[in-house]
C-alpha positions in Angstrom: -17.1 21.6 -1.1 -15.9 20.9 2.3 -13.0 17.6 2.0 -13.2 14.9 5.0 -10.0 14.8 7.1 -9.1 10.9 7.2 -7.0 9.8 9.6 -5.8 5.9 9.1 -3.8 4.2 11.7 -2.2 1.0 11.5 -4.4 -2.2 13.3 -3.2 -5.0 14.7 -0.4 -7.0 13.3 2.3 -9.3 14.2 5.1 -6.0 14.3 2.6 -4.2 16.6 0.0 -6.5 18.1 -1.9 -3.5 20.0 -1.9 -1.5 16.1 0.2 2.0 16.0 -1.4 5.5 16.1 2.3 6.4 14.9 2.0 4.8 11.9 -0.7 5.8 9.1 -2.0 8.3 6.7 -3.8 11.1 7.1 -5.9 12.3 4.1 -8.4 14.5 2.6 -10.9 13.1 0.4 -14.7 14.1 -0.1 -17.1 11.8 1.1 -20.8 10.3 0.3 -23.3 10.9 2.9 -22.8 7.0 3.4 -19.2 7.3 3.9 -18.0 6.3 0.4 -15.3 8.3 -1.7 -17.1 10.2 -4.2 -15.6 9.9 -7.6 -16.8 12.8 -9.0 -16.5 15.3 -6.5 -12.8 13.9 -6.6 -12.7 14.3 -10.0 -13.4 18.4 -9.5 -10.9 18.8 -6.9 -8.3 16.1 -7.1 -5.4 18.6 -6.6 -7.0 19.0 -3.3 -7.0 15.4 -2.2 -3.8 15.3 -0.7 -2.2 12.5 1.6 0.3 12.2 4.1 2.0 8.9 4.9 3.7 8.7 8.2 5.8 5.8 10.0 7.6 6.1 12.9 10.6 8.1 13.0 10.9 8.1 9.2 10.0 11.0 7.0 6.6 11.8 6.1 5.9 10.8 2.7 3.4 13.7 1.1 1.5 13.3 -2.3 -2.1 12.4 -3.2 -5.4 10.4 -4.0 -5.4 9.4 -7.6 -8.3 7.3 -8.9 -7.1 4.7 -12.2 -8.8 3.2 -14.7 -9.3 -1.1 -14.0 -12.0 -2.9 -12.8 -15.6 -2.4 -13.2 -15.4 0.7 -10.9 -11.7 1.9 -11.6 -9.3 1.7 -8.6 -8.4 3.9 -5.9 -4.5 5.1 -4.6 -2.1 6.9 -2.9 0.5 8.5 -5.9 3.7 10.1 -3.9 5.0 13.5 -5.3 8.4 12.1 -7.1 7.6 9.1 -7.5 6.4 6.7 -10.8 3.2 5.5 -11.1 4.0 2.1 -10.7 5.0 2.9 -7.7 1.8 4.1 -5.9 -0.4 1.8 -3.2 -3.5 0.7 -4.1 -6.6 0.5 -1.7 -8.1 -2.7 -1.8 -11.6 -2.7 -2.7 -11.9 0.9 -1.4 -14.7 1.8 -3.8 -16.9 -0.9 -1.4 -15.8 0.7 1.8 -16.7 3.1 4.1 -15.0 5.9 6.0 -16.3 5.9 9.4 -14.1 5.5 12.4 -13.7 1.6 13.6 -14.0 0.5 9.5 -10.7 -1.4 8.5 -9.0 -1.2 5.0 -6.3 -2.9 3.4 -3.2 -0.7 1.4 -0.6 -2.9 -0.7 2.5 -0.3 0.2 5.3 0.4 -2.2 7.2 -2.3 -0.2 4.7 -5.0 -1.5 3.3 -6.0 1.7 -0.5 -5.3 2.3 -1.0 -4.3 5.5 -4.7 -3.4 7.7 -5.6 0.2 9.1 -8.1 1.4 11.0 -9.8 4.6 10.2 -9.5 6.6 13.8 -10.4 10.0 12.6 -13.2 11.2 10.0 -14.1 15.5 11.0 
């Protein structure tokens, strides 16, 4: 099974009004044919979905795709190696959306705040 890299950068906001390619996450996930993160393809190689969270000049943060039980279709996020679960960032709604590059998505980050990327790279 061949995992999609991801590459999310950070859109426009009020800290960078142009968006930032320096600040994202890259990740590897398998895909639908539409685009979708497939849940059980994930399930079979979860130790394999692996994501990188970089910002700026501060250390990448490295750990992986996890997919929780909630909602009527569970709920997809980013769990950091060393970290507790509370701790990880959900994807809003990321069950609904699609990877393809120019598609926008929403991540609550361990900070609290929610904040919009844009998906710049799927290969």
């Amino acid at each position: 099974m061949a995992l999609k890299h991801i590459r999310l950068e950070l859109a426009r906001c009020k800290e960078y009004p142009e968006g930032s390619a320096e600040h994202g996450y890259e990740l590897y996930a398998p895909l639908t044919s539409e685009g979708h993160l497939d849940a059980g393809r994930w399930r079979d190689h979860r130790e394999t979905c692996t994501v990188r969270r970089f910002w700026g000049h501060e250390g990448d943060e490295i750990g992986h795709l996890v997919h929780k039980s909630g909602g009527p279709t569970g709920v997809w996020a980013f769990h950091y190696d060393g970290t507790e679960p509370e701790d990880d960032e959900p994807l809003f709604k990321l069950d609904s959306h699609r990877f393809a590059v120019g598609e926008y998505l929403s991540i609550r980050e361990s900070d609290g705040e929610s904040r919009t990327f844009v998906v710049a790279v799927v290969r």
